[in-house]
C-alpha positions in Angstrom: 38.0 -7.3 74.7 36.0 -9.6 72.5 33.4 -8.0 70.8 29.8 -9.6 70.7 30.1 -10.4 67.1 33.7 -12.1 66.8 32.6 -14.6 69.9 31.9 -18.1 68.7 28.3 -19.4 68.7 27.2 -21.2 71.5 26.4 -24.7 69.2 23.5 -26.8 71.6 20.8 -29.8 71.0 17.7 -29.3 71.2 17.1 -29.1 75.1 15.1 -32.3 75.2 18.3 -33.9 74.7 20.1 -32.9 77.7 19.9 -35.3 81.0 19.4 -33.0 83.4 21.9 -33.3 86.3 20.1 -32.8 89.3 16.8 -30.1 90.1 19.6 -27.2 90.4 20.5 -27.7 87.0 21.2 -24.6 85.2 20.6 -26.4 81.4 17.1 -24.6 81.0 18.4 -21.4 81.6 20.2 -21.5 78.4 16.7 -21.8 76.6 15.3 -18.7 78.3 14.2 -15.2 76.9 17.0 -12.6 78.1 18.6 -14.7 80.9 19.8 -17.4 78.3 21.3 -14.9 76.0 23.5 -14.4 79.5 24.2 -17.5 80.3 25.3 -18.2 76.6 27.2 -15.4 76.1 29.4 -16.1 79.4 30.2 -19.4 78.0 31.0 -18.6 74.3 33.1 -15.5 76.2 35.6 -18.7 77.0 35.3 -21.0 74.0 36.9 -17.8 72.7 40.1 -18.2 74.2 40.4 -21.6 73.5 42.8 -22.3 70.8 42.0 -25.6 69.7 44.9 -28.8 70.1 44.6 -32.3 70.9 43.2 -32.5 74.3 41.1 -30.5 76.0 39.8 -31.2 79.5 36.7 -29.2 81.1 36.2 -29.3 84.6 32.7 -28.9 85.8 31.4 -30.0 82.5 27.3 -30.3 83.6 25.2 -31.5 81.1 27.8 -31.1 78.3 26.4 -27.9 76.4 30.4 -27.1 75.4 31.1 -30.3 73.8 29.8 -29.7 70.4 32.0 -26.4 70.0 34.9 -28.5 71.3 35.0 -30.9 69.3 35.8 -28.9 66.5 39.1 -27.7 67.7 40.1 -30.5 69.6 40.8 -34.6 69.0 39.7 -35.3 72.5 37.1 -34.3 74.9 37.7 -34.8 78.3 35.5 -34.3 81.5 35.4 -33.8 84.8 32.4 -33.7 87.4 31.9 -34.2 90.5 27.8 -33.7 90.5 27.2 -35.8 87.2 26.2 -39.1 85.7 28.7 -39.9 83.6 26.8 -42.3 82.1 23.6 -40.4 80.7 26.0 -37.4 79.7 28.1 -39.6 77.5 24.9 -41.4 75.9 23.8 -38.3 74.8 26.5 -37.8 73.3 27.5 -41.3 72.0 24.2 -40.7 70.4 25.5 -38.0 68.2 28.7 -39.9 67.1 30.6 -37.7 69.3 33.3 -39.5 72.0 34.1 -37.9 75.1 35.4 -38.8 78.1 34.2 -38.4 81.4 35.5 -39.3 84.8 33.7 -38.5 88.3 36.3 -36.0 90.6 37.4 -33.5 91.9 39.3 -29.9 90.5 41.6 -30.1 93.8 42.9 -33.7 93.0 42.3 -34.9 89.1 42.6 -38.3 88.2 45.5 -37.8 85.1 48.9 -37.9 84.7 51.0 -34.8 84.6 51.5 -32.8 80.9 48.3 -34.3 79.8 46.3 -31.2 78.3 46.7 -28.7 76.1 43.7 -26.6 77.8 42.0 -27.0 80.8 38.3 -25.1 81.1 36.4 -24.4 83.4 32.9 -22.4 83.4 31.5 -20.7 86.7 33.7 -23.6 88.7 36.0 -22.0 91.0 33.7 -19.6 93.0 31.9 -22.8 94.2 35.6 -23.2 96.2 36.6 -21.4 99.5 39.3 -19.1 99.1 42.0 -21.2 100.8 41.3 -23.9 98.1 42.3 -21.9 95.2 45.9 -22.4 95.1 45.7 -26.3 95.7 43.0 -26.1 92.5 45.1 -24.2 90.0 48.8 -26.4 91.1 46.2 -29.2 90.1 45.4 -27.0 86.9 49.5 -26.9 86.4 50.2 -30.1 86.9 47.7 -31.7 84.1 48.5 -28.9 81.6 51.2 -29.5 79.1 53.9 -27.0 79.1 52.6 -23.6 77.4 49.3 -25.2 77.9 46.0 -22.8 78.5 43.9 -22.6 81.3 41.1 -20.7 80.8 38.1 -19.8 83.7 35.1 -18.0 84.0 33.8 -16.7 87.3 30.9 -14.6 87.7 31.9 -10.8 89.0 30.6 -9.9 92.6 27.8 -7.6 92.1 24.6 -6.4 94.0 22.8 -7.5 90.7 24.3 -11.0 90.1 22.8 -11.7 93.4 19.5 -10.2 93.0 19.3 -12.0 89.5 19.6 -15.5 91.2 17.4 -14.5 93.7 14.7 -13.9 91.2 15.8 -17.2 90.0 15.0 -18.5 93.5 18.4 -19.3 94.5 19.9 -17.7 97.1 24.2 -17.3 95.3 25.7 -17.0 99.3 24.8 -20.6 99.7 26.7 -21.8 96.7 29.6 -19.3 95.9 32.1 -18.4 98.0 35.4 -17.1 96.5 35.1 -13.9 94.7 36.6 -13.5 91.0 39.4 -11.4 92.8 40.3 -14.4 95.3 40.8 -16.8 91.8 42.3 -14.1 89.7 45.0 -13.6 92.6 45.5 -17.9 93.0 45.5 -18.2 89.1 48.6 -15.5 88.6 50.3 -17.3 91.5 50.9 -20.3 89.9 50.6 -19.7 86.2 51.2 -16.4 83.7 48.3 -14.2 82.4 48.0 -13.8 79.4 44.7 -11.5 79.3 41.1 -10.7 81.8 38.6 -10.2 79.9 34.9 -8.5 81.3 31.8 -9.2 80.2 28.9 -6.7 80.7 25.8 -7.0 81.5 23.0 -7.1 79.0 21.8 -4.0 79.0 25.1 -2.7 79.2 24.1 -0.4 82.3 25.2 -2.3 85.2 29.0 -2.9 84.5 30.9 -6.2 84.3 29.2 -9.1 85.3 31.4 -11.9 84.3 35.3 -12.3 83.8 37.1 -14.7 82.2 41.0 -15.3 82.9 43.1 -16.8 80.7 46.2 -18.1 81.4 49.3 -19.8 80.1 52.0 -22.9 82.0 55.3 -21.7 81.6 58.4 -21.9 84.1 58.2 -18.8 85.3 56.6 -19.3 88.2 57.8 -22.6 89.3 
């Protein structure tokens, strides 16, 4: 498992510079005491397993707060959100020489052509989908990745305190997630091959694992 201080730093703008998305935007939480070290950490806990290539593709891609650590290790940025403006993302952006591009859709039907990507990424994505959707999301996931491509998810961990922590948040989680890391684990090793799970614990460590992060490879085994 990763330790604390080999994980790549979380690179954001100043968070006047993010458009928010909508009032459920999560982007301020990244600038809190305690809370944002969390919802950092989760996210630099996956640009960890990226390896860098030509094209990488994050689905679920918010305001953008990834984009400046992925455009070091990859040529292209691309993006996929169903919940966004694509419009004020990319300004922000554009504003900051950096190209990326952004299309409006869906995980369970993506707008490219097969073998396009040598990663696909998504952060705290898939629990937002019922169980029964899982597979038809990560053949998607196969279908857009080149061969011995990465896909590579994080998915928050069913606990008693993840939900207490959103409620303090005032946001009740049973509303919004509904697939458990267990039901996307089991879709994701289905299709594609592990190659590692990785737990992240809570901060202090004295609750257990809060977040996982699966990381998987296209190969032809299991096609």
């Amino acid at each position: 498992m990763p330790k604390r201080n080999n994980l790549p730093r979380l690179k954001l703008l100043p968070s006047r510079c993010y458009k928010s998305v909508s009032k459920n935007d999560p982007i301020r939480f990244y600038f809190w005491p305690v809370i944002g070290t969390m919802y950092r950490r989760r996210v630099e806990f996956c640009l960890a397993e990226c390896r860098g290539g030509k094209r990488v593709l994050e689905v679920g891609f918010g305001a953008g707060v990834t984009f400046l650590n992925l455009h070091e290790n990859y040529e292209e940025i691309h993006g996929l959100d169903l919940n966004v403006s694509i419009k004020d993302v990319s300004s922000v952006f554009r504003a900051k020489k950096i190209e990326v591009n952004l299309q409006s859709g869906s995980v369970l039907e993506m707008p490219y052509a097969d073998n396009s990507f040598d990663t696909v990424l998504l952060i705290s994505i898939l629990e937002h989908l019922r169980p029964a959707q899982q597979i038809q999301a990560f053949r998607e996931i196969r279908r857009v990745l080149k061969p011995e491509g990465q896909a590579i998810y994080g998915v928050p961990i069913e606990r008693t305190l993840m939900v207490f922590m959103f409620r303090l948040l005032g946001c009740n989680i049973r509303e919004h997630h509904f697939s458990t890391e267990k039901d996307v684990h089991n879709a994701a090793n289905s299709v594609l091959d592990q190659v590692r799970l990785i737990q992240m614990e809570s901060m202090p460590p004295l609750f257990g694992p809060v977040y996982e992060v699966g990381h998987f490879i296209k190969t032809d085994s299991k096609w």
